[in-house]
N, CA, C and O atoms as CSV, one atom per row, in Angstrom:
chain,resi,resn,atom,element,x,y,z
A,1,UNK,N,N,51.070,92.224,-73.131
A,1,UNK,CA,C,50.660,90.892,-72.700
A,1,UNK,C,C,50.077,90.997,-71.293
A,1,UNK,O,O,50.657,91.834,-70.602
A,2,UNK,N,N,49.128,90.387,-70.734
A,2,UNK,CA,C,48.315,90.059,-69.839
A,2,UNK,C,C,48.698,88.991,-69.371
A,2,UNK,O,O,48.789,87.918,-69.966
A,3,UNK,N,N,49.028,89.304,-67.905
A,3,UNK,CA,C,49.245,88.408,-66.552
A,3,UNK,C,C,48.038,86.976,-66.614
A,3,UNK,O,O,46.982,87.490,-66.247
A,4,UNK,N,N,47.817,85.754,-66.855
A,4,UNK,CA,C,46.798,85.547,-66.357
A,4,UNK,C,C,46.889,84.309,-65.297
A,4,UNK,O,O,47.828,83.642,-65.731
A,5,UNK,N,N,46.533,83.849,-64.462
A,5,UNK,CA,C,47.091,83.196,-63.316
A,5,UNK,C,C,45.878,82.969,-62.118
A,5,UNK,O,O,45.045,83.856,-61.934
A,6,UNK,N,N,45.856,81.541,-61.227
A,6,UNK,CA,C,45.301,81.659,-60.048
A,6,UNK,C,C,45.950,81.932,-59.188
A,6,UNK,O,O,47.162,81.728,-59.110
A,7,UNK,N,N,45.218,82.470,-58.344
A,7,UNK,CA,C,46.024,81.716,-56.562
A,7,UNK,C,C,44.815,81.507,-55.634
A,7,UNK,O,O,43.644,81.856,-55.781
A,8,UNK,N,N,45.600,80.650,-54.354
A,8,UNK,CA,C,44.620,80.715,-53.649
A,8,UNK,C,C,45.439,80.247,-52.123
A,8,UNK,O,O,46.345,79.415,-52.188
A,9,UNK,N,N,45.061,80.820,-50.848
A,9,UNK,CA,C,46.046,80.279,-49.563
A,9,UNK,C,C,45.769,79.081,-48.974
A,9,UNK,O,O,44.615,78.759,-48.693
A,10,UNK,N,N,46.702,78.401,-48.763
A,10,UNK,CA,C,46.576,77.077,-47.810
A,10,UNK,C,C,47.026,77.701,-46.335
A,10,UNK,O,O,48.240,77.844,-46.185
A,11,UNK,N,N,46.539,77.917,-45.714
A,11,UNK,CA,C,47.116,78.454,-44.241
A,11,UNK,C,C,47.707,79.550,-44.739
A,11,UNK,O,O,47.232,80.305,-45.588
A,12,UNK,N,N,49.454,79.685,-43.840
A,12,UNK,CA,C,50.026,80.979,-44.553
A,12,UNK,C,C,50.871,80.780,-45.856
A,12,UNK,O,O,52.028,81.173,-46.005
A,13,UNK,N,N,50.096,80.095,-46.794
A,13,UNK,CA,C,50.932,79.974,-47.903
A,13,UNK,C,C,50.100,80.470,-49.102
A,13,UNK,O,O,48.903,80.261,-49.299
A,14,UNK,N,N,50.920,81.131,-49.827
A,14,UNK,CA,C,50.156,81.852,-51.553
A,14,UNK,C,C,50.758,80.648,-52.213
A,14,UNK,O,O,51.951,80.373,-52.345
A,15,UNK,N,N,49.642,79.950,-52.620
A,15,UNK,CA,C,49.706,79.337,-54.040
A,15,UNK,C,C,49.244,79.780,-55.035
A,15,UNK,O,O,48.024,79.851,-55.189
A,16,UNK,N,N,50.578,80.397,-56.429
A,16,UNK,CA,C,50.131,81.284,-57.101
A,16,UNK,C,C,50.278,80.193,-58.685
A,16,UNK,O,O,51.370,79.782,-59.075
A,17,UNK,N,N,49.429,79.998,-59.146
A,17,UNK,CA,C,49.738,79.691,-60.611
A,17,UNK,C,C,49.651,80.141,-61.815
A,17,UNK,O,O,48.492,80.115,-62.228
A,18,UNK,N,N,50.464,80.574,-62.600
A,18,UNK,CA,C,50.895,81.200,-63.598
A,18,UNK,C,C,50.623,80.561,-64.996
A,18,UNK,O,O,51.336,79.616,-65.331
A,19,UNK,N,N,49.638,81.009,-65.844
A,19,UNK,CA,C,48.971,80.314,-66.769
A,19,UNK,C,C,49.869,81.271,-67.767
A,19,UNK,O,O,50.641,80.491,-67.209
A,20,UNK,N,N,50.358,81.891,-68.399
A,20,UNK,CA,C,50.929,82.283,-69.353
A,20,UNK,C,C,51.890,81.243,-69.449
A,20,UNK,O,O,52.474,80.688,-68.519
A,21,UNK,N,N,52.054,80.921,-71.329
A,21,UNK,CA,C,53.305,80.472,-71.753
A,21,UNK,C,C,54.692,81.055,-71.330
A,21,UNK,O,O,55.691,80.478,-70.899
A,22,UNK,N,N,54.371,82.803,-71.665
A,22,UNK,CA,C,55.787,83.040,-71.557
A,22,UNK,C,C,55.828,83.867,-70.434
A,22,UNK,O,O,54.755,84.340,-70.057
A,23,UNK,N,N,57.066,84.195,-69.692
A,23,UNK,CA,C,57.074,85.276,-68.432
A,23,UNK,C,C,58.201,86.422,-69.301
A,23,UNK,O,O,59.311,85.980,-69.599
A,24,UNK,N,N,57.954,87.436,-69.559
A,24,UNK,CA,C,58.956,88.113,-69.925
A,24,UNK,C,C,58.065,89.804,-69.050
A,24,UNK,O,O,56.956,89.895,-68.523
A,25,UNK,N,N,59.383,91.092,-69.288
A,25,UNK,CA,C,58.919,91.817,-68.622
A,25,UNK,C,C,57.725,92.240,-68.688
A,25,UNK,O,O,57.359,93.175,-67.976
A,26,UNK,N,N,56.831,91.573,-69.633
A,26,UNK,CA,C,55.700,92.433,-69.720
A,26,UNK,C,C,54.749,92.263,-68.588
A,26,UNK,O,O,53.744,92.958,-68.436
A,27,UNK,N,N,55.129,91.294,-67.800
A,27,UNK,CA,C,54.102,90.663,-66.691
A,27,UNK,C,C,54.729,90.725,-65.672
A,27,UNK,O,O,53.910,90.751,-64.752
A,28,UNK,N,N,55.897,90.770,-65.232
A,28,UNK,CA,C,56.844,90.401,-63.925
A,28,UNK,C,C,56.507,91.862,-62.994
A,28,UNK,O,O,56.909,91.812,-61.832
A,29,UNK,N,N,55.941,92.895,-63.339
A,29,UNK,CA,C,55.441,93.891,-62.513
A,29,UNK,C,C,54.064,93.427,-61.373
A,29,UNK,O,O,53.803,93.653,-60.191
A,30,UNK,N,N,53.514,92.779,-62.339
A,30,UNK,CA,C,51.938,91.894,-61.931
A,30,UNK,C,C,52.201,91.387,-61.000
A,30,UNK,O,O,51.586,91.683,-59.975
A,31,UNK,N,N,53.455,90.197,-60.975
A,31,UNK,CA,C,53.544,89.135,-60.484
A,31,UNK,C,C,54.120,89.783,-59.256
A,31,UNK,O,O,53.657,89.569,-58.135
A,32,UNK,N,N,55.356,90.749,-59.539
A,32,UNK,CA,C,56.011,90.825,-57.978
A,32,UNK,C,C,54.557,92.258,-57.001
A,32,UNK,O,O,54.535,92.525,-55.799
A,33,UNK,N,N,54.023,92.582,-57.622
A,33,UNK,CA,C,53.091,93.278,-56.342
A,33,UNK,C,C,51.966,92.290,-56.044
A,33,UNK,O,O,51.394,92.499,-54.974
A,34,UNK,N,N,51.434,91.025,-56.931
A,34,UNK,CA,C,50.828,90.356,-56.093
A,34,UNK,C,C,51.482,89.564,-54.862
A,34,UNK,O,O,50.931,89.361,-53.780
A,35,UNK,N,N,53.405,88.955,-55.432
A,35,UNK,CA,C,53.808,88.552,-54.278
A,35,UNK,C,C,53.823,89.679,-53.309
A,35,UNK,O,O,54.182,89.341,-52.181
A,36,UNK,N,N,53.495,91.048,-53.479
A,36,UNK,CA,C,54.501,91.749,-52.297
A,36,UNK,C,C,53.011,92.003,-51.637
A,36,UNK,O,O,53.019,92.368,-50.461
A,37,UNK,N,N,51.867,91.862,-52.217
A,37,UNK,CA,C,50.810,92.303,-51.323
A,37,UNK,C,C,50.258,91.414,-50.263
A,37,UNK,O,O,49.785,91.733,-49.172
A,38,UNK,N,N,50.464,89.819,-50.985
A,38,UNK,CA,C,50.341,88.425,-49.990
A,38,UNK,C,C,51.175,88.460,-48.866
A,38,UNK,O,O,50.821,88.444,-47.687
A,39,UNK,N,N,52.601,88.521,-49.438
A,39,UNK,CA,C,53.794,88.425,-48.327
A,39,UNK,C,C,53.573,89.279,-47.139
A,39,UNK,O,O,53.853,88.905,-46.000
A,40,UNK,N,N,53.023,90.531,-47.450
A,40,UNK,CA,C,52.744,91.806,-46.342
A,40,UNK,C,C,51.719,91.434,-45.328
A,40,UNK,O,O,51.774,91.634,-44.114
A,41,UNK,N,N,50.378,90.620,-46.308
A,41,UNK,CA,C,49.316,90.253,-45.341
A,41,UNK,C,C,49.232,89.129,-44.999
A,41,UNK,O,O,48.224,88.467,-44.752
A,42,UNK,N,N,50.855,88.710,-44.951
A,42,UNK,CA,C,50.847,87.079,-43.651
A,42,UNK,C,C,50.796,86.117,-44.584
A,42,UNK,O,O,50.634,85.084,-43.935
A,43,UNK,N,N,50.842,85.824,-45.819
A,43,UNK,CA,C,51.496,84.755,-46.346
A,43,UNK,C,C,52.934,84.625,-46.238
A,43,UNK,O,O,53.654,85.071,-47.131
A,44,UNK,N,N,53.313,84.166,-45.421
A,44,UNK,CA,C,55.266,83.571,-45.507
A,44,UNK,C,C,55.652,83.318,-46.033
A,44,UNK,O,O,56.808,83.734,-46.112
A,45,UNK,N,N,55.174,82.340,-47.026
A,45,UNK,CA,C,55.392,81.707,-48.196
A,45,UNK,C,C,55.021,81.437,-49.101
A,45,UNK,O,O,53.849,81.068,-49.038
A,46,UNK,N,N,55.492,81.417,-50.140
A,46,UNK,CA,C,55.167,81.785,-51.837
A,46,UNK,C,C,55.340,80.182,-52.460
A,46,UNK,O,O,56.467,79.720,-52.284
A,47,UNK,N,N,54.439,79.355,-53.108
A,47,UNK,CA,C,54.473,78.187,-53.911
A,47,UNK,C,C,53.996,78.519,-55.294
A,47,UNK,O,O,52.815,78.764,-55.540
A,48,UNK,N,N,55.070,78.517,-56.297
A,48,UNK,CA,C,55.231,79.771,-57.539
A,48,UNK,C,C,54.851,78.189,-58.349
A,48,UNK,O,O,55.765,77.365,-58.401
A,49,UNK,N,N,53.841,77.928,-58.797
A,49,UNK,CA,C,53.351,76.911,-60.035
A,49,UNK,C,C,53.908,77.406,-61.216
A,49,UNK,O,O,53.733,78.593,-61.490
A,50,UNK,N,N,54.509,76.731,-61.909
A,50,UNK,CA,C,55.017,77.213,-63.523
A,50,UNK,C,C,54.908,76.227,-64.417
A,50,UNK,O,O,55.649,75.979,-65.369
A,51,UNK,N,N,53.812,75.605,-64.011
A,51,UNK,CA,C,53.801,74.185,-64.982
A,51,UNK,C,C,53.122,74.477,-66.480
A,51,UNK,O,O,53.154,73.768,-67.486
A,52,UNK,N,N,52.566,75.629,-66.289
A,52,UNK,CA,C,52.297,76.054,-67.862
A,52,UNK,C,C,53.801,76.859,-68.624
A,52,UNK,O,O,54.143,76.742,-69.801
A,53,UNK,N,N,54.329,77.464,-67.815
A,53,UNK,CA,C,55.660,78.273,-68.117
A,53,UNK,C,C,56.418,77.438,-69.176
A,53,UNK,O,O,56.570,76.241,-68.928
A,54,UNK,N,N,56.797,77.827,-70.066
A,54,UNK,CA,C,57.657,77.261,-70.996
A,54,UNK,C,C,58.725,78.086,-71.317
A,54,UNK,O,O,59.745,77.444,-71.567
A,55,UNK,N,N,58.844,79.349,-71.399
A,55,UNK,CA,C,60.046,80.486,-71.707
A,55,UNK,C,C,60.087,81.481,-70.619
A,55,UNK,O,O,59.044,82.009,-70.232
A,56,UNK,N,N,61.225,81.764,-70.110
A,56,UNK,CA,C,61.680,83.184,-69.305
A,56,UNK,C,C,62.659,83.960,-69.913
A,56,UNK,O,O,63.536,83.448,-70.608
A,57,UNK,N,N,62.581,85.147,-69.707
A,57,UNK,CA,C,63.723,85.914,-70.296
A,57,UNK,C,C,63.929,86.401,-68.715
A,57,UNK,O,O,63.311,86.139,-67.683
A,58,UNK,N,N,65.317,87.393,-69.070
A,58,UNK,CA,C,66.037,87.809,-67.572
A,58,UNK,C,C,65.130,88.092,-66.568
A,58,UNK,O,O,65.209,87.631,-65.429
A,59,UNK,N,N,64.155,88.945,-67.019
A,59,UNK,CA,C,63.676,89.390,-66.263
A,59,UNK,C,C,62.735,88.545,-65.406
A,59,UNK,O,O,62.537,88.869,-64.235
A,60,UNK,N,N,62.200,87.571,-65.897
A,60,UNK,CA,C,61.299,86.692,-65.497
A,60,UNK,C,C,62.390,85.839,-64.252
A,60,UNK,O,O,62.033,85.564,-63.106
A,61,UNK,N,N,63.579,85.582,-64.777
A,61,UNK,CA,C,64.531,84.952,-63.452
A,61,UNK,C,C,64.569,86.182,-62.394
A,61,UNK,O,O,64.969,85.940,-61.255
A,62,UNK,N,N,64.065,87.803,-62.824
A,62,UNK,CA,C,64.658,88.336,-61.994
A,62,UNK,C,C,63.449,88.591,-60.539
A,62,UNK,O,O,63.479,88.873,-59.342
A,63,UNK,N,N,62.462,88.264,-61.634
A,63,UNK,CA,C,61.403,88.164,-60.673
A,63,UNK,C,C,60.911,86.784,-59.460
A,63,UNK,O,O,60.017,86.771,-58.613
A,64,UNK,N,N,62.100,85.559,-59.910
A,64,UNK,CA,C,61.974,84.711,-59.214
A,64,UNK,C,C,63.136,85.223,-58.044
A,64,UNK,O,O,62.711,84.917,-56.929
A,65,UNK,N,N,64.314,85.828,-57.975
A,65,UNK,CA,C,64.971,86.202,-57.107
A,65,UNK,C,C,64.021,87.382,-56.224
A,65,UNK,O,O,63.859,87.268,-55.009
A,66,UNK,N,N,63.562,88.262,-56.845
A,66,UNK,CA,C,62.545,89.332,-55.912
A,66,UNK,C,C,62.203,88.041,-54.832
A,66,UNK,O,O,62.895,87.970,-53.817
A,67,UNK,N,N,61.175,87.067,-55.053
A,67,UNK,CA,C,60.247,86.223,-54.787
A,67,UNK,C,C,61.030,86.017,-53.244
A,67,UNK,O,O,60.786,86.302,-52.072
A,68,UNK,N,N,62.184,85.300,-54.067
A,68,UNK,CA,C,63.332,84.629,-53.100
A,68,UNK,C,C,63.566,85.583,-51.855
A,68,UNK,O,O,63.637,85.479,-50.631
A,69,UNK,N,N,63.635,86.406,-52.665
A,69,UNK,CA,C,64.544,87.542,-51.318
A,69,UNK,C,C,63.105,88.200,-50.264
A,69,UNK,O,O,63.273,88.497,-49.081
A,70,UNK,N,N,61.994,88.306,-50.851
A,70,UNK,CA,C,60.722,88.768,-50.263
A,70,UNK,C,C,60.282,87.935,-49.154
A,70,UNK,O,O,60.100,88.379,-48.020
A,71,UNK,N,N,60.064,86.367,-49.595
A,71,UNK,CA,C,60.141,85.258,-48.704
A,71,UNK,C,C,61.413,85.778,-47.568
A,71,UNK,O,O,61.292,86.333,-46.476
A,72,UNK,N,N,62.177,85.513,-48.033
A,72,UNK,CA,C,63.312,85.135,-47.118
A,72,UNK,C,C,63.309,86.325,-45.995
A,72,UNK,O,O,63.364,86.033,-44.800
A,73,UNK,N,N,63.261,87.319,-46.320
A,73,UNK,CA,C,63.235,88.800,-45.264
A,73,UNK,C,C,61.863,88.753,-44.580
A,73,UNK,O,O,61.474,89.665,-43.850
A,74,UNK,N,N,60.997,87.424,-44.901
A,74,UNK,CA,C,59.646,87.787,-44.191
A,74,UNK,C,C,59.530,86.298,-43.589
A,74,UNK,O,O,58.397,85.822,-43.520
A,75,UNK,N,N,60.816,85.395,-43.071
A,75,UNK,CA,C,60.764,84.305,-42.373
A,75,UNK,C,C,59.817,83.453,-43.508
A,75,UNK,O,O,58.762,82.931,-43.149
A,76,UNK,N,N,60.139,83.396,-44.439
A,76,UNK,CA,C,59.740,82.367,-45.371
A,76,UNK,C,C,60.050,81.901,-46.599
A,76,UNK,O,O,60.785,82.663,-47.226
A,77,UNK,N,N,59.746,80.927,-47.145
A,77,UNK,CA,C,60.309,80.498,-48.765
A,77,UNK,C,C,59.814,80.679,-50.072
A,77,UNK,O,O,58.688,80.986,-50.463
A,78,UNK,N,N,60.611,80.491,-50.533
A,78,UNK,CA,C,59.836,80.611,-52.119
A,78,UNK,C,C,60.551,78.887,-52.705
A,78,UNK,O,O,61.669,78.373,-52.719
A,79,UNK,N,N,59.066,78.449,-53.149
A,79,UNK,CA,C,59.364,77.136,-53.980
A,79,UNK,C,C,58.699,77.209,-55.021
A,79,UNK,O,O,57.652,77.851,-55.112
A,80,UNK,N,N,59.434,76.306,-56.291
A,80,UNK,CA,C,58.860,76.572,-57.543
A,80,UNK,C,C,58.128,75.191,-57.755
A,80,UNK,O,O,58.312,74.277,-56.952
A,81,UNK,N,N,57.309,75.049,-58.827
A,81,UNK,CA,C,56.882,73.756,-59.010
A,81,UNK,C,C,56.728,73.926,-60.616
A,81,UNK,O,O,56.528,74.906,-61.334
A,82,UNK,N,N,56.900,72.594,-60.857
A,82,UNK,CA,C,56.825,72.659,-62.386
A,82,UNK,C,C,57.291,73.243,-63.322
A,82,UNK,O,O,56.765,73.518,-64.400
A,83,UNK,N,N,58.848,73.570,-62.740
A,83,UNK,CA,C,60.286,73.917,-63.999
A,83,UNK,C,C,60.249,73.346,-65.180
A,83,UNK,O,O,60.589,72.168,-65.289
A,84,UNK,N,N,59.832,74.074,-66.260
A,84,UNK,CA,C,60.421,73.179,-67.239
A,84,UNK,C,C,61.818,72.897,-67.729
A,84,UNK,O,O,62.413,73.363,-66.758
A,85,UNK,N,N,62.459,72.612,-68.267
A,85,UNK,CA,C,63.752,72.295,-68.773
A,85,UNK,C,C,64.550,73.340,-69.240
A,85,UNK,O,O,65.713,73.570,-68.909
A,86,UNK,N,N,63.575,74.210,-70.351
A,86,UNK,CA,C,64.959,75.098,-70.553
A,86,UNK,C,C,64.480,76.489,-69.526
A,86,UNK,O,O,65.145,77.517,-69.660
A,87,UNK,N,N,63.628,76.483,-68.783
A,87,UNK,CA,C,63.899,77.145,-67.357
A,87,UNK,C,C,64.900,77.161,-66.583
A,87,UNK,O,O,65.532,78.108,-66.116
A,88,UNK,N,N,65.052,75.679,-66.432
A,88,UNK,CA,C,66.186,74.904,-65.384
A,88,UNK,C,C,67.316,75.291,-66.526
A,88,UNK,O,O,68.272,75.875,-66.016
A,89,UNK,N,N,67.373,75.194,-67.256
A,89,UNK,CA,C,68.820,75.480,-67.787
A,89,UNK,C,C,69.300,76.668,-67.781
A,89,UNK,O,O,70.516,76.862,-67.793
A,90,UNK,N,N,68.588,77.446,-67.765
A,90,UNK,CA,C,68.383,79.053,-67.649
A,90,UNK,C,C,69.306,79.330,-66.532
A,90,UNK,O,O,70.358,79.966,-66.479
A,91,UNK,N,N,68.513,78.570,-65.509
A,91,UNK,CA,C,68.903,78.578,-63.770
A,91,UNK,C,C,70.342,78.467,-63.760
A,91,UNK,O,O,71.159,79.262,-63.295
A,92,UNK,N,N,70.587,77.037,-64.513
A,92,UNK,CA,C,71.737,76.577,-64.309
A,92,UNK,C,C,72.991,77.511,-65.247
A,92,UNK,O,O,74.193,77.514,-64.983
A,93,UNK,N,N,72.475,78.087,-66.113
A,93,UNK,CA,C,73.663,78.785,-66.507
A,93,UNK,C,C,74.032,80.127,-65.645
A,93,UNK,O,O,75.171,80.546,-65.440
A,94,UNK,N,N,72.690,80.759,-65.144
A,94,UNK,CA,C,73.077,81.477,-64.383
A,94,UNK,C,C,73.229,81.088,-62.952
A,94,UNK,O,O,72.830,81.895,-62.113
A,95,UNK,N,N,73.863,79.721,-62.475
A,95,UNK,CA,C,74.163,79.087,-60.908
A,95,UNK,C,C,73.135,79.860,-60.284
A,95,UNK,O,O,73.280,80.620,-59.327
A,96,UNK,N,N,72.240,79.640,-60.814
A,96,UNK,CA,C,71.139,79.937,-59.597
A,96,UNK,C,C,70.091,78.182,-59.302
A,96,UNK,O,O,69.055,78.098,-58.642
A,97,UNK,N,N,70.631,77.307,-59.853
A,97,UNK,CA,C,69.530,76.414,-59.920
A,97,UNK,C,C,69.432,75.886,-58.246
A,97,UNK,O,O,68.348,75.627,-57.723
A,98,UNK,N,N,70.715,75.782,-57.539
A,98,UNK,CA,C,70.524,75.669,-56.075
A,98,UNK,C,C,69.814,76.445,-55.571
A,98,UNK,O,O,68.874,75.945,-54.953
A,99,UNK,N,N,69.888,77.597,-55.585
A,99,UNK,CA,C,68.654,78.777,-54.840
A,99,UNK,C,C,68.067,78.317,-54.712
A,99,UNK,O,O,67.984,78.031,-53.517
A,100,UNK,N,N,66.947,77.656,-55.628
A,100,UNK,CA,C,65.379,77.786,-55.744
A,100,UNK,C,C,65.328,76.005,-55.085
A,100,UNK,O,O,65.997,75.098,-55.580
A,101,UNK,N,N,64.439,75.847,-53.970
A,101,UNK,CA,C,63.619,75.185,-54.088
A,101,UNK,C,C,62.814,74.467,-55.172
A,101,UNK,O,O,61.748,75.026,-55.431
A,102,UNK,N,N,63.096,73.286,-55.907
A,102,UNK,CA,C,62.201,72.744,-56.574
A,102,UNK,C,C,61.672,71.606,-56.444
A,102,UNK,O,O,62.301,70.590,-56.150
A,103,UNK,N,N,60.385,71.673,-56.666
A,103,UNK,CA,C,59.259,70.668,-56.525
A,103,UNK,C,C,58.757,70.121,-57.968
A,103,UNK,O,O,59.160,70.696,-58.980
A,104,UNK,N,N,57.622,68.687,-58.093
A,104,UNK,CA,C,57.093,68.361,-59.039
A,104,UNK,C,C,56.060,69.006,-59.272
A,104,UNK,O,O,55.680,69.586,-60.289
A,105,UNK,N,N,55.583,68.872,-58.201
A,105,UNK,CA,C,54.266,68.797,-57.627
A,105,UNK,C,C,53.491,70.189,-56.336
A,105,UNK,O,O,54.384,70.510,-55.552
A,106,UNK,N,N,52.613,70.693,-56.140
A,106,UNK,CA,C,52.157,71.325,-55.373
A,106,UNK,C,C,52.201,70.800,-54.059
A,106,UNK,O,O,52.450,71.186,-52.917
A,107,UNK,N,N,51.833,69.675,-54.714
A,107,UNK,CA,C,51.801,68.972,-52.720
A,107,UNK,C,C,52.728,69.251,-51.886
A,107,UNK,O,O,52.711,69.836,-50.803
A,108,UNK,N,N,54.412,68.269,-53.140
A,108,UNK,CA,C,55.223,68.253,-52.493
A,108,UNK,C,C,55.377,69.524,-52.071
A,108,UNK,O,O,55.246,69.674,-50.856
A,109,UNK,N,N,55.720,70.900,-52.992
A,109,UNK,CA,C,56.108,72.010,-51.908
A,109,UNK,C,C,55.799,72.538,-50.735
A,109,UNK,O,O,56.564,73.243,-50.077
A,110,UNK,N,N,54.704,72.234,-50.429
A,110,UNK,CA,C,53.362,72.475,-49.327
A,110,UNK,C,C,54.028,71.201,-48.229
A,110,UNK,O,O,54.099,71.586,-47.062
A,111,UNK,N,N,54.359,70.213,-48.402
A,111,UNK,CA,C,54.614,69.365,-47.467
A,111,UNK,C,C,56.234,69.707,-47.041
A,111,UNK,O,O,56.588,69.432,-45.895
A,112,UNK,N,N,57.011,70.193,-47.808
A,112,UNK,CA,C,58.170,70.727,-47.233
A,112,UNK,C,C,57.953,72.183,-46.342
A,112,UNK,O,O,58.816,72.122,-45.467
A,113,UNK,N,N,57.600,72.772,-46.265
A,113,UNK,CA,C,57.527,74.208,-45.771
A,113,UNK,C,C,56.940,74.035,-44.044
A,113,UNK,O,O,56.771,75.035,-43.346
């Protein structure tokens, strides 16, 4: 399966959006060296769009913790936008749903940061 996705920076922020239905390992390699190549060249912060996202498997949560922890060691955040439901439930079974920053909307994450 093929990564397919925009991004684009608002100041120091990667807004990355993720057009695949599903995130499973076949893509989460893609995803964490584009976060790790932004984060390196001065994006602080990561605004992770998932409003097409409909399924994650582990690995896909595991790539939202990379995200988390990449932000965070580089004075910045990771916010999600556009959780769907059994995402969030995902979250919530594994008590991670506090971690993450969540937003509706792009704006909003961009206006918190």
């Amino acid at each position: 399966m093929e990564l397919h996705y925009t991004s684009h920076k608002v100041s120091d922020n990667l807004i990355l959006t993720l057009h695949n239905e599903i995130i499973n390992f076949e893509v989460t390699t893609t995803i964490k060296d584009i976060m790790l190549l932004e984060v390196h060249g001065g994006c602080h912060n990561v605004v992770l769009d998932l409003n097409s996202v409909r399924y994650m498997d582990s690995s896909g949560l595991g790539v939202l913790l990379f995200g988390k922890r990449l932000t965070g060691d580089n004075e910045g955040n990771l916010c999600l936008v556009g959780v769907a439901a059994p995402i969030q439930f995902m979250l919530s079974i594994a008590k991670l749903l506090n971690v993450f920053r969540i937003y509706d909307t792009v704006e909003d994450a961009l206006k918190s940061l």
